[in-house]
Structure formats: C-alpha cells, structure tokens
DSSP file (Angstrom, degrees, kcal/mol; ACC not computed):
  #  RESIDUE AA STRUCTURE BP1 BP2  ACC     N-H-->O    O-->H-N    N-H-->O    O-->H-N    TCO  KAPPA ALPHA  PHI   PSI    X-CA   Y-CA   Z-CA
    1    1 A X     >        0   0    0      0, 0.0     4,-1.6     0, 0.0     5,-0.1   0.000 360.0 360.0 360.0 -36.8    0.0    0.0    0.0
    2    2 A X  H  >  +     0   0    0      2,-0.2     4,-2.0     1,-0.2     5,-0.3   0.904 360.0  53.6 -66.8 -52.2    2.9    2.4    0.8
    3    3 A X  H  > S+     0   0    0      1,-0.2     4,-1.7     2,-0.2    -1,-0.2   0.897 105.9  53.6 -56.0 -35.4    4.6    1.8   -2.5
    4    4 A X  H  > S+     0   0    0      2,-0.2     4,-0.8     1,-0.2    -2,-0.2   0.783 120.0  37.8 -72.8 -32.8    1.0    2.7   -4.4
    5    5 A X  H  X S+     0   0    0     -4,-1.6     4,-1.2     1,-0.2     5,-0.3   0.896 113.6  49.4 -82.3 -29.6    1.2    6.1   -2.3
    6    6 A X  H  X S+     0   0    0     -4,-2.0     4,-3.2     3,-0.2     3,-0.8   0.906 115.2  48.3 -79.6 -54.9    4.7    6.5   -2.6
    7    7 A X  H >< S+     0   0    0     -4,-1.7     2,-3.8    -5,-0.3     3,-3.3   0.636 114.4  49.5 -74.6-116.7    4.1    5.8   -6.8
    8    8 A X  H 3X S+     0   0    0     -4,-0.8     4,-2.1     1,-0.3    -1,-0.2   0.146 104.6  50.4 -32.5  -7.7    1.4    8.2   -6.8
    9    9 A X  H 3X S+     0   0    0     -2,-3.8     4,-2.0    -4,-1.2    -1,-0.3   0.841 111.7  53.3 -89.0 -34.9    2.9   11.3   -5.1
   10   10 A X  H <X S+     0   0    0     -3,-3.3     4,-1.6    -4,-3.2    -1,-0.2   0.837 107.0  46.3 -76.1 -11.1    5.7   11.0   -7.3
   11   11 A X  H  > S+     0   0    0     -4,-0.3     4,-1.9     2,-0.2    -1,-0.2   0.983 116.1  52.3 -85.6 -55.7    3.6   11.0  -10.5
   12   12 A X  H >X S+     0   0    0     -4,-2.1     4,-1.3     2,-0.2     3,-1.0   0.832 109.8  45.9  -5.8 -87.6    1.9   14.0   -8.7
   13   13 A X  H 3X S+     0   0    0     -4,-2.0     4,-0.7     1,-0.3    -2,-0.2   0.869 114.3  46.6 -43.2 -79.2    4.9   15.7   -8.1
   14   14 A X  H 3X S+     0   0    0     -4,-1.6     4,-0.9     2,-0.2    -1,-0.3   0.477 107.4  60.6 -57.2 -18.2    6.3   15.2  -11.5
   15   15 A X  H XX S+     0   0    0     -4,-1.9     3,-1.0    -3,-1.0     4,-0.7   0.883 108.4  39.7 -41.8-107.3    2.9   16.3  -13.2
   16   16 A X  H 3X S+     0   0    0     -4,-1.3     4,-0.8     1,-0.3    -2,-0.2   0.433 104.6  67.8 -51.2  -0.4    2.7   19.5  -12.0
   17   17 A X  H >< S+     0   0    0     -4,-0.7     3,-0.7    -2,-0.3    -1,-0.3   0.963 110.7  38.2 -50.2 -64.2    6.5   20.3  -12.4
   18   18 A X  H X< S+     0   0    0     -3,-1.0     3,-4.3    -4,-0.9     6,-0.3   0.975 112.9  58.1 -26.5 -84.9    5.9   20.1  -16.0
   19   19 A X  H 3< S+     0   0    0     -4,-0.7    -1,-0.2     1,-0.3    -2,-0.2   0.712 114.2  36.5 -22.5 -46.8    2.6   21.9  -15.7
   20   20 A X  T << S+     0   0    0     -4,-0.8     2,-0.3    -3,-0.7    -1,-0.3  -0.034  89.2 134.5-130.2  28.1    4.1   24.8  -14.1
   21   21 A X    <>  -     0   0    0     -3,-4.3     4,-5.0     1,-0.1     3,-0.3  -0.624  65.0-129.9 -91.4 151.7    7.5   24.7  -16.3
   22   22 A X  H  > S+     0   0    0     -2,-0.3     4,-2.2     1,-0.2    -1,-0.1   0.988 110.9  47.9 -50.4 -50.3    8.6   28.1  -17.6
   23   23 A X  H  4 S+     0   0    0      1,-0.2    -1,-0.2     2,-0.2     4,-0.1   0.784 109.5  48.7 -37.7 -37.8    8.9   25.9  -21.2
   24   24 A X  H >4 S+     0   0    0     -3,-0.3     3,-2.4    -6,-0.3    -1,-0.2   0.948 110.0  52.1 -84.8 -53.4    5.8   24.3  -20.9
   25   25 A X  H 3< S+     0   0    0     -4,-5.0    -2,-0.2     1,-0.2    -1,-0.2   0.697  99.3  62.4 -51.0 -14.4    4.2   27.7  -20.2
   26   26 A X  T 3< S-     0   0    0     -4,-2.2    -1,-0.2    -5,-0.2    -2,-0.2   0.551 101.1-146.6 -80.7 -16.6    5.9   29.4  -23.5
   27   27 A X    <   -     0   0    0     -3,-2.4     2,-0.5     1,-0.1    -1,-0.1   0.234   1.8-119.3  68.6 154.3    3.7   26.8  -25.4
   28   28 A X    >>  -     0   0    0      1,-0.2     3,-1.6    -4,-0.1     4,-0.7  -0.849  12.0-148.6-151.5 128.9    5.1   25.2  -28.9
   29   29 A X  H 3> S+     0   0    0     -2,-0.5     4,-1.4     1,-0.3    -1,-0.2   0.873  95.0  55.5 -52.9 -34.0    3.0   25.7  -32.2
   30   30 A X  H 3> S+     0   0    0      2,-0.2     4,-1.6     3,-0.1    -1,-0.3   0.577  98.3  52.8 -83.9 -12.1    3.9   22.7  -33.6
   31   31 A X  H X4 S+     0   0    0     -3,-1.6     3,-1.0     2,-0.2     2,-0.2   0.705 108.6  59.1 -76.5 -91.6    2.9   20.3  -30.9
   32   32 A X  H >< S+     0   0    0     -4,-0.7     3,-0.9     1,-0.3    -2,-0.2   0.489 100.4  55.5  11.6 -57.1   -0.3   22.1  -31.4
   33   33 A X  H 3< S+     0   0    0     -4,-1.4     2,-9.9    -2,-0.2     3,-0.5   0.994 105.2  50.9 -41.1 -82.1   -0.3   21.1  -35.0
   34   34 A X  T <X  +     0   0    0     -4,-1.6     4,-2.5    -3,-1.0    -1,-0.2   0.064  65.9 137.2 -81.8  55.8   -0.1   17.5  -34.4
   35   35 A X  H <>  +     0   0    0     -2,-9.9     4,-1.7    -3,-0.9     5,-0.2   0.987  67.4  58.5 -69.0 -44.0   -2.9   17.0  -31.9
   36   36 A X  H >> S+     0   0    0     -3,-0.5     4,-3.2     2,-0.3     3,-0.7   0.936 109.1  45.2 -19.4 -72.4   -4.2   13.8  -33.4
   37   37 A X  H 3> S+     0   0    0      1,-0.3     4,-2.1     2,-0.2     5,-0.3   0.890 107.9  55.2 -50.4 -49.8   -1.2   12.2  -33.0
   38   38 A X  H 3< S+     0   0    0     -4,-2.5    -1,-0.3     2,-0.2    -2,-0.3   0.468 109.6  44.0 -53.1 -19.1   -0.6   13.3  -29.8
   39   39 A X  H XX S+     0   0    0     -4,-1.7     4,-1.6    -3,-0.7     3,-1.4   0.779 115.4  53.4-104.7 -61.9   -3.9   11.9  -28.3
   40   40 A X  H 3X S+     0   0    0     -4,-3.2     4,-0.8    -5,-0.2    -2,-0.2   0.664 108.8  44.8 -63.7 -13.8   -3.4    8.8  -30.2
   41   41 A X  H 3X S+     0   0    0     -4,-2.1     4,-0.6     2,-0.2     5,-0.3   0.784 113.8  49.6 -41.8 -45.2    0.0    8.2  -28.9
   42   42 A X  H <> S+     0   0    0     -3,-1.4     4,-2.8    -5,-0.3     3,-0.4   0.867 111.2  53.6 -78.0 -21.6   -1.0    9.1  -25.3
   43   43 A X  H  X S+     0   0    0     -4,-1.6     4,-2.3     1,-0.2     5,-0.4   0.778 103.1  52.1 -92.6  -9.1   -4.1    6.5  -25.8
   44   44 A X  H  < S+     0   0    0     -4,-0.8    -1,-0.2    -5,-0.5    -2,-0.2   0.411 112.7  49.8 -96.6  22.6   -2.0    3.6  -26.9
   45   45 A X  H  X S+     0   0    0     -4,-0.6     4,-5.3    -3,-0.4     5,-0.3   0.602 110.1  49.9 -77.9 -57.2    0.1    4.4  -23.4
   46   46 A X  H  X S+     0   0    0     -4,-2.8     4,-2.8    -5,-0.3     3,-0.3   0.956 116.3  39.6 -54.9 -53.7   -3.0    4.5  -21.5
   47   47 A X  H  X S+     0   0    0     -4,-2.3     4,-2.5     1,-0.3    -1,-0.2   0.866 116.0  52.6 -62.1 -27.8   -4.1    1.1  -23.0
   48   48 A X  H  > S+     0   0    0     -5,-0.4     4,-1.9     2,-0.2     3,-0.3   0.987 114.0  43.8 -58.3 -59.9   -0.5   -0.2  -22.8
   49   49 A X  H  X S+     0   0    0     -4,-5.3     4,-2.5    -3,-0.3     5,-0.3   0.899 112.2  52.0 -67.8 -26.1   -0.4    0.8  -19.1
   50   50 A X  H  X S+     0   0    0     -4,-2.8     4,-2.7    -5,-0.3    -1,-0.2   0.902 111.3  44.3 -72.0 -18.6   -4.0   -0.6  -18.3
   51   51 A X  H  X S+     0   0    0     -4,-2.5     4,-1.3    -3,-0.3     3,-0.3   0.997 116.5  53.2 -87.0 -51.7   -3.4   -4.2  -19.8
   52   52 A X  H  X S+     0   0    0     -4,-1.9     4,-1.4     1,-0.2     3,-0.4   0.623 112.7  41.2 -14.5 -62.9    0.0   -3.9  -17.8
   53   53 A X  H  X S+     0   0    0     -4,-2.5     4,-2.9     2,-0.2    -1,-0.2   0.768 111.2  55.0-140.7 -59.9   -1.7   -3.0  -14.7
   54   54 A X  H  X S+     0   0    0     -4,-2.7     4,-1.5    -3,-0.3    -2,-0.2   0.696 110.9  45.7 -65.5 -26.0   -4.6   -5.7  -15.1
   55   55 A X  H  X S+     0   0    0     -4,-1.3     4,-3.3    -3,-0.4     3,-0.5   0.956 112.7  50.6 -78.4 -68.9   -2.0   -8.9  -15.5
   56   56 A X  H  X S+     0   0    0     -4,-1.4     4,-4.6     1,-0.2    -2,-0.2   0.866 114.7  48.0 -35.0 -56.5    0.1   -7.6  -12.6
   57   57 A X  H  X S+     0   0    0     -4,-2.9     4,-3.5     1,-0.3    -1,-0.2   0.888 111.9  40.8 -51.4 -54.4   -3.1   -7.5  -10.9
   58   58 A X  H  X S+     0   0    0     -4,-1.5     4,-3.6    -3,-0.5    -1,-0.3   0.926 114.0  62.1 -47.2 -48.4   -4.5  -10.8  -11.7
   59   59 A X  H  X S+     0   0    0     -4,-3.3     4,-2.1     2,-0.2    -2,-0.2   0.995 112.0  35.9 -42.6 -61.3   -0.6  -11.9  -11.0
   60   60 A X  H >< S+     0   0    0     -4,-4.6     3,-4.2    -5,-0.3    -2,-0.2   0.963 105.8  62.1 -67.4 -53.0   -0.7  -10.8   -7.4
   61   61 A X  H 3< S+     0   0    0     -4,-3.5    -1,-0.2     1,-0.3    -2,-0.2   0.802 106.7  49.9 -44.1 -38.2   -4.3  -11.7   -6.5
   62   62 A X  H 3<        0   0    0     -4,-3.6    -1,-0.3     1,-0.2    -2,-0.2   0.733 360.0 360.0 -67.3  -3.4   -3.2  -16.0   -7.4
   63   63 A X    <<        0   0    0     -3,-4.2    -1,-0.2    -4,-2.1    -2,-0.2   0.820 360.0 360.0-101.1 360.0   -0.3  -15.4   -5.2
C-alpha cells in the first residue's frame, strides 16, 4: 500500500512540475499542429499501461 502512495505522489509531483515549467508555459505551435497524433500516442500508453496493470493484478491476486 505504501509503494501505491509512494508511486502516486511521485507522479503527482512530476505532473505539476511540468505543468508549471517556464517551457511548458511558453507553449510550442507545432505540438499544437499535431494534436491527433498526440492523443493517439497518449491513448495507446494509457491502454499499454492498463493491460500492464490488469496482468500484474491478476498476477498478485493468485499469489
């Protein structure tokens, strides 16, 4: 349970570093451009992570 909090503050913490970088605030036209790509990259992470997530799960629940 400690590691799952421990994993989430840091994703926390590294989220909103980004969010609130001077770079990130300057914006960049060309990511902009290629939003498409960018949300389909970022959903075949999420699915990546969730099937990842759901076999670990399954894993620990037989042991």
């Amino acid at each position: 349970m400690t590691l799952i909090i421990v994993t989430m503050l840091a994703a926390l913490i590294g989220t909103l570093l980004v969010g609130f970088s001077k770079k990130n605030k300057a914006g960049d036209p060309s990511y902009d451009r290629q939003l498409v790509g960018n949300w389909g990259r970022l959903g075949v992470y999420y699915i990546a992570m969730t099937v990842i997530l759901v076999v670990l799960l399954v894993f620990m629940l037989r042991s």
